[in-house]
C-alpha positions in Angstrom: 35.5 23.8 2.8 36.7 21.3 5.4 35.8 17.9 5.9 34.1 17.5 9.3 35.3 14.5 11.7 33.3 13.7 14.7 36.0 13.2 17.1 39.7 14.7 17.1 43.3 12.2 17.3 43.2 13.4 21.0 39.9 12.8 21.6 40.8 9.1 20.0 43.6 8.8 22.4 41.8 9.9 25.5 39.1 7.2 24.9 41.9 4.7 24.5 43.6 5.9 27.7 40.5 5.6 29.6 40.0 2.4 28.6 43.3 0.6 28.8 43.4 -0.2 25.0 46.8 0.4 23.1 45.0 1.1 20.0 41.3 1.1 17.9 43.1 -2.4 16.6 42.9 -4.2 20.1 39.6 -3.1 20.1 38.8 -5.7 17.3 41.0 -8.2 19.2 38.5 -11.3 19.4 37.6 -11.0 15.3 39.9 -13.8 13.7 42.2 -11.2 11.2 40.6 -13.4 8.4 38.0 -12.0 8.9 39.1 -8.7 9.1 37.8 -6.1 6.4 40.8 -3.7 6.5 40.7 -0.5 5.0 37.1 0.0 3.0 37.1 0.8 -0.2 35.0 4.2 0.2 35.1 7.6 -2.0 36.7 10.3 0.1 34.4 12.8 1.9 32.9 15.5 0.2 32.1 19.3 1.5 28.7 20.6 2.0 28.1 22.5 -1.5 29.8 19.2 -3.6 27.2 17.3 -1.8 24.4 19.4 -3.0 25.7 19.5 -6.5 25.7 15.8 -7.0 22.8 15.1 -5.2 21.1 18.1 -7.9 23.1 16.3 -11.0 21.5 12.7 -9.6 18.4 14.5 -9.3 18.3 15.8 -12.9 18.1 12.3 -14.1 14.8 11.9 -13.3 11.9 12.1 -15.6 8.7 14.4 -14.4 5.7 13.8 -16.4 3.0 16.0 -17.3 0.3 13.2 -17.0 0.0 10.3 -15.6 -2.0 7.1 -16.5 -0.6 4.4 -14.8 -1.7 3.0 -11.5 -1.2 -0.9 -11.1 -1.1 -0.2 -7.1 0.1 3.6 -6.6 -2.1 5.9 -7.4 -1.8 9.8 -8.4 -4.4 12.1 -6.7 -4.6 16.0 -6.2 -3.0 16.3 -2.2 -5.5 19.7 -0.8 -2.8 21.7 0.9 -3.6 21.4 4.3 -2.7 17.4 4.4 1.0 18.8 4.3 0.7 21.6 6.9 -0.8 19.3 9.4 2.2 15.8 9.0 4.7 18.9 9.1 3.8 20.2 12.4 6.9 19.1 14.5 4.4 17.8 17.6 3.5 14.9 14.5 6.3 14.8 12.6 9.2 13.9 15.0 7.1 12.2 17.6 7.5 8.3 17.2 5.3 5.8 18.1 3.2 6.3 21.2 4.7 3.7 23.7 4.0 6.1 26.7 0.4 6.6 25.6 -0.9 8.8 28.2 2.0 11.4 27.4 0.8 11.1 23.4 -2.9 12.7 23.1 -2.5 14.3 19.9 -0.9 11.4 17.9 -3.6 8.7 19.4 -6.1 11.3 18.4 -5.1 11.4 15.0 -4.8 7.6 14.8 -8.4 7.0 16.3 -9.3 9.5 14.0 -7.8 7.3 11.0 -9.6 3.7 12.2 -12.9 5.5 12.1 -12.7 6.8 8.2 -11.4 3.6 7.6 -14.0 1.6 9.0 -16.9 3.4 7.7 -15.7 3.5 4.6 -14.7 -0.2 4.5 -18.0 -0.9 6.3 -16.5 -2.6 9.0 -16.8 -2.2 12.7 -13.4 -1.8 13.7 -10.0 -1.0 12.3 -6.3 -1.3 13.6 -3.6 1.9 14.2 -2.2 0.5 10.2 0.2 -1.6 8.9 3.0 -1.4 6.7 1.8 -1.8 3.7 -1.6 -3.5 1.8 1.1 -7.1 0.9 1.8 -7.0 4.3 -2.0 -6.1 5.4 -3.4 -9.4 3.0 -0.5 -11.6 4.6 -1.2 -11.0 8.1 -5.5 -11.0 7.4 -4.6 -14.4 6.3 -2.4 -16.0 9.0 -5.7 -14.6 11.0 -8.1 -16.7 9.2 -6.4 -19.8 8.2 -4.8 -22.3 11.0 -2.0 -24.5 10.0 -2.3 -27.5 7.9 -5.1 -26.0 5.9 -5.2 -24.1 2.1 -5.7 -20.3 1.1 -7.9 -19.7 -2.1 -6.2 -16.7 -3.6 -7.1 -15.2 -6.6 -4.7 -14.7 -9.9 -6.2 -11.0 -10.3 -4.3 -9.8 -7.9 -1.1 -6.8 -7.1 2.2 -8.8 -8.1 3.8 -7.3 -4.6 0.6 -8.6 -2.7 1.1 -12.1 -4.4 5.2 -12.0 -3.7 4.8 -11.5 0.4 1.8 -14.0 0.5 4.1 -16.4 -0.8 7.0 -15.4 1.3 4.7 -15.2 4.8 2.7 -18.3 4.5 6.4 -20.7 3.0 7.0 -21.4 6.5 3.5 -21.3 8.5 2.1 -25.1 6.5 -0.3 -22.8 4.9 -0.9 -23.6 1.4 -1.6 -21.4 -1.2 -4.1 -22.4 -4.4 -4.7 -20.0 -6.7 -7.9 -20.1 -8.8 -8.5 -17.9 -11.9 -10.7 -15.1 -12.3 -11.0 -14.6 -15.9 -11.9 -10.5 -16.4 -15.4 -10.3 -17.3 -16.6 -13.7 -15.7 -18.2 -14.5 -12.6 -15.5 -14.7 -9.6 -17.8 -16.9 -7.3 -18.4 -19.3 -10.1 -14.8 -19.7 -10.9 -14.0 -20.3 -7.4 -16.7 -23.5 -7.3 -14.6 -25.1 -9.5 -11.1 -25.2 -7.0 -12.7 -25.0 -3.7 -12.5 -27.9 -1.5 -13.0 -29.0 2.3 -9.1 -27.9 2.9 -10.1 -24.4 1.7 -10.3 -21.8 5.0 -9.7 -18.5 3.6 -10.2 -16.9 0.2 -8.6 -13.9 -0.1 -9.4 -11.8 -3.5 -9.1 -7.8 -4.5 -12.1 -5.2 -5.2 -11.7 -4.0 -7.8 -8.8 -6.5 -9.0 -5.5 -5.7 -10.3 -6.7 -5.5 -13.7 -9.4 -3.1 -12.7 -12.1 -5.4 -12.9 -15.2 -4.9 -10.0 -15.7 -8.8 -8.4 -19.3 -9.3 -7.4 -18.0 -9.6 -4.1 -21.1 -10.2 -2.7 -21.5 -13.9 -4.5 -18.3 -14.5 -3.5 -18.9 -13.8 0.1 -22.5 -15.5 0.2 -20.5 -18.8 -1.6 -17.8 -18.8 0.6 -19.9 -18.6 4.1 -22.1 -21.4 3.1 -18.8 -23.4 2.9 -17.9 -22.5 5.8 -14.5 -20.5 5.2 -13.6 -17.0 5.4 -13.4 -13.9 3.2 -10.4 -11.2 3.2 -11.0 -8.6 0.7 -8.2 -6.1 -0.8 -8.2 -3.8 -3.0 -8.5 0.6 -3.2 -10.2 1.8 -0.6 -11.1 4.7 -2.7 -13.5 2.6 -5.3 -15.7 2.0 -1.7 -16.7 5.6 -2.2 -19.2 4.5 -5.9 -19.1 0.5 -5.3 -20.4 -1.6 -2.3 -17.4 -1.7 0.4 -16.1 -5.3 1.7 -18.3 -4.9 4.7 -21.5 -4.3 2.9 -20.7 -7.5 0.8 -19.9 -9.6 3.5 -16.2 -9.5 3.8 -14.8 -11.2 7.0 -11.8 -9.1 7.0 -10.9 -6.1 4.8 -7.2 -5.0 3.8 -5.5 -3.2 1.4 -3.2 0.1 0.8 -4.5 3.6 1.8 -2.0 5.1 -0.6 -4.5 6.8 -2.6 -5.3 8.9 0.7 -3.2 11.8 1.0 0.4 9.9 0.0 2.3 11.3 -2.6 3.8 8.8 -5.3 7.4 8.5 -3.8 9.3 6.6 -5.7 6.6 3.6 -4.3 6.5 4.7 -0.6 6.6 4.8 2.3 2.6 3.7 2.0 0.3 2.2 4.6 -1.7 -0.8 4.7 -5.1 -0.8 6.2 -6.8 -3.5 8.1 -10.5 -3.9 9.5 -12.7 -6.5 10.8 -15.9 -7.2 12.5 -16.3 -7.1 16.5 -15.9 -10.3 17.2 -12.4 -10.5 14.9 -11.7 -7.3 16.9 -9.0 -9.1 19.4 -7.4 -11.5 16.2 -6.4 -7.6 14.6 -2.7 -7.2 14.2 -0.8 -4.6 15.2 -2.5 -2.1 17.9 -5.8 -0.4 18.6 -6.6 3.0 19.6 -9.5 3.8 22.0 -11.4 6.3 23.3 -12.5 6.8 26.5 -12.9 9.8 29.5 -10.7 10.0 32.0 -11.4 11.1 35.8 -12.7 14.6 35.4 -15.0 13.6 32.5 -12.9 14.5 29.7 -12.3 12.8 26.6 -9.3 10.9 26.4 -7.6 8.1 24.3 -5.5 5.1 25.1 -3.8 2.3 23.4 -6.6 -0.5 23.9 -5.2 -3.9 22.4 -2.0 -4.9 21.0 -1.9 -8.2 20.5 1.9 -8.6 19.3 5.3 -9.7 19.9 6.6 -6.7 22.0 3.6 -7.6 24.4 2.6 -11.2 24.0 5.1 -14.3 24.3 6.3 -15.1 20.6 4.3 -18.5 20.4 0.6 -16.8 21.9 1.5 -13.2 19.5 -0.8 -13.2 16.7 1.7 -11.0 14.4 4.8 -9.9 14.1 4.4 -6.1 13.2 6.3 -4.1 15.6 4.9 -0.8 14.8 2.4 1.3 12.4 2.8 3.9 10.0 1.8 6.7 12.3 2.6 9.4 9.9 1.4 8.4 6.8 -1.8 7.2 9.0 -2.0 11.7 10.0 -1.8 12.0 6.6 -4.7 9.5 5.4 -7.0 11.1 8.2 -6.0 14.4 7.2 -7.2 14.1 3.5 -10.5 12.8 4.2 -11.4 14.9 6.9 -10.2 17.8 4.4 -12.2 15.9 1.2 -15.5 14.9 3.2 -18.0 12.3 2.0 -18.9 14.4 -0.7 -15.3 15.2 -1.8 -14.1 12.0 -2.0 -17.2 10.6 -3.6 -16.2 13.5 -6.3 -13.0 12.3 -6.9 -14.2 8.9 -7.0 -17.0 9.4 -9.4 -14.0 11.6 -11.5 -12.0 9.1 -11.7 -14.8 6.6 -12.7 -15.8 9.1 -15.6 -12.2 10.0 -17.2 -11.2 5.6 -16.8 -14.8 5.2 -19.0 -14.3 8.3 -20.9 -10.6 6.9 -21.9 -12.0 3.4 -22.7 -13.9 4.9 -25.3 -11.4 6.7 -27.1 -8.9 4.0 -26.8 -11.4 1.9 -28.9 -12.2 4.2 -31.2 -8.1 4.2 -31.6 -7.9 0.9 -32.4 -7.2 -0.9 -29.1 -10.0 -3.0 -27.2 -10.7 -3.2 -24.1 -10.7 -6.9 -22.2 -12.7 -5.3 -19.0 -16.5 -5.9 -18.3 -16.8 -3.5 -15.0 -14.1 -1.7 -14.0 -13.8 1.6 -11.6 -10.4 3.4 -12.4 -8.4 0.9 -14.7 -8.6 -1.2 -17.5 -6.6 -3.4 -19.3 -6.1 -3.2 -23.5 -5.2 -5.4 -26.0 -3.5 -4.4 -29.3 -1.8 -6.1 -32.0 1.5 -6.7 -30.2 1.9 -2.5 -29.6 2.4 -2.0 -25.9 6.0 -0.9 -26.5 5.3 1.4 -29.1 2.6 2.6 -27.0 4.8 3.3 -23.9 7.7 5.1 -26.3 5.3 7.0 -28.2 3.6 8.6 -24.6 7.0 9.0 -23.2 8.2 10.9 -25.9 5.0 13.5 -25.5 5.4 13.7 -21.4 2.6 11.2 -20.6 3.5 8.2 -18.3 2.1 5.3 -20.2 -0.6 2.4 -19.3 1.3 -0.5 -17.4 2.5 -2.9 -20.2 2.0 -6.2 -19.0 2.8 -8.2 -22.2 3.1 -7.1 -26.0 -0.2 -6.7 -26.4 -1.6 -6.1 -23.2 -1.4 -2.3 -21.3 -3.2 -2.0 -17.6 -4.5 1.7 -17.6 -5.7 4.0 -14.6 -7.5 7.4 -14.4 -8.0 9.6 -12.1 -9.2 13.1 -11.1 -6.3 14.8 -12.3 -6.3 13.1 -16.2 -7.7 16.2 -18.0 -9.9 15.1 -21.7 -7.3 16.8 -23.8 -4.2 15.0 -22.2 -6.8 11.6 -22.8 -7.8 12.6 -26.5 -3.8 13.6 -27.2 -2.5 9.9 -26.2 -5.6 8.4 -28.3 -4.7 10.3 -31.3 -1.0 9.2 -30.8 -2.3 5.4 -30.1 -4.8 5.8 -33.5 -1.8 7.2 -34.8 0.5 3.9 -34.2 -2.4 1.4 -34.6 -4.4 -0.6 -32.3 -5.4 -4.2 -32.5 -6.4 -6.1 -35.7 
């Protein structure tokens, strides 16, 4: 098969003609030759079917699992059919973001659609089109709460990633980060008396944690109001289905990754954050806002209500810096809980409650113990310096291992789709290698 060249050596010279250049080199005339790059070192081009049989030899490489328990931030979940027959209609799938509104019905619809399950089941009173991810979500939530010149209490128990672009946001905004620690099994709002001061605006912490462990976000909330700062709480939006959501606690401000909501593992993305607030936070939102409204005749119709960032506000007024949302992933959120309902998703909520507790139990009796007091979907285990013998061992059987976190330490997750015999085989195998002393 030929290689294919977008352009011929007349089409090359006709250009040149046209333009008055003797050659594709004057073209480059004002770059110093130093600079220069010359010929690039590139493989040669390959035909069609070479293409497809090194992408399939590439592909081979990678390592399907029969079971799953990890987590630690992405989260595997049963996808009902439908959620991909919807985000592959072409009308969604190749339309980009609305910027003619009126001319986009369909894709506001779906994105109102999205900021109402997320508000209700944050308990919030208004949510924003998404972000791009639940780091990005916490980073913005706290450049919304916190002016400059003042502090950020952020918890230790939190997702490495969300930690990493806190740090990298607020380096440059005179926001200062403290970080107070939330020892698993302890009270959260007690721990955070003992490094909260009058510089403290914001305290931003995850429900449930990273390490699984359910805050009681409520003392937290009712702590940090009567000091007169803020609350911003992360976390799985999915736990909000069994445990009381951020707005029911209190939360100022409630972000986080939707992930668990229709999006496939991917190789860690593309995700969406979410992002919801009270009324009165309702203009402070990044990103934009879907409406809806009725137009002349009566009829239903939706609009782009508030966007207040740069593309529309003067860089020194915007309040963030997000250019876009994940529109897609967003139809695909919306699409899985309309298909789930209340009661579905409660189901696989309470399912993955009941196999993370079952598990627990059967670790123990294996050997390992478990450092959690409440958890929802993970836990965290400590053996006798076994987490990589752990991990191999699993591996070698087709199940995708607890997160190891340190020799002795393994973060797990559960969810609807971990069956009791794939749970009691990887407890036999742990028993097998020992657990803690």
């Amino acid at each position: 098969m030929g290689v294919y060249y977008p352009h011929t050596s007349e089409d090359e010279a006709e250009m040149l003609a046209r333009i008055g250049a003797a050659g594709v080199d004057e073209l480059y005339s004002d770059v110093p030759q130093s600079l220069r790059a010359g010929e690039l070192n590139l493989p040669s081009g390959m035909s069609e079917s070479e293409a497809e049989e090194k992408l399939e030899a590439l592909a081979s490489k990678n390592r399907r699992y029969s079971s799953v328990m990890r987590g630690a931030g992405a989260y595997r979940h049963y996808i009902p059919k439908i959620v991909d027959e919807v985000a592959s209609k072409s009308s969604f799938l190749t339309a980009y973001t609305p910027y003619q509104a009126e001319m986009s019905q369909g894709v506001l619809q779906s994105i109102f659609e999205y900021q109402t399950y997320i508000a209700r089941l944050t308990g919030m009173e208004a949510a924003n089109a998404s972000m791009y991810s639940g780091a990005t979500a916490a980073a913005e939530a706290v450049m919304q709460c916190v002016k400059s010149g003042k502090t950020v209490a952020v918890s230790r128990d939190i997702r490495p990633d969300t930690k990493r672009v806190l740090e990298t946001y607020l380096e440059n905004r005179d926001i200062k980060i403290k970080y107070w620690d939330t020892e698993i099994g302890t009270s959260a709002a007690e721990s955070l008396k003992s490094v909260f001061d009058a510089d403290v605006a914001a305290v931003y912490v995850e429900q449930p944690a990273y390490s699984g462990e359910v805050v009681d976000l409520k003392a937290v909330a009712e702590f940090v109001h009567s000091a007169g700062a803020k609350l911003i709480a992360g976390g799985n939006p999915l736990a909000y289905a069994l445990i009381p959501s951020p707005g029911e606690c209190g939360a100022d401000v409630a972000v986080g990754d939707a992930q668990p909501f229709g999006q496939p593992l991917s190789f860690g993305g593309a995700y969406l954050g979410y992002y919801a607030v009270t009324k009165k936070d309702v203009r402070k939102m990044p990103g934009r806002i879907v409406g809806q409204t009725t137009d002349r005749k009566g009829n239903i119709a939706y609009v782009l209500t508030l966007q207040p960032r740069e593309q529309h506000i003067k860089r020194e007024r915007a309040l963030s810096n997000i250019c876009s949302n994940q529109a897609l992933c967003a139809l695909r959120a919306a699409a899985y809980l309309a298909a789930m309902g209340g009661s579905g998703l409660y189901k696989v909520a309470l399912n993955s409650y009941q196999n993370a507790h079952f598990a627990a139990k059967e670790f123990e009796k294996a050997g390992l113990k478990i450092k959690n007091g409440e958890f929802f979907n993970e836990f965290v285990t400590i053996s006798d310096g076994k987490s990589e013998k752990i991990e191999a061992a699993l591996k070698a059987e087709g199940i995708l291992s607890g997160l190891k976190l340190n020799a002795d330490e393994m973060l797990w997750c559960f969810t609807e789709l971990n069956g009791r015999a794939d749970i009691g085989r990887a407890a036999l195998m742990i028993k097998e290698i020992g657990g803690a002393k």
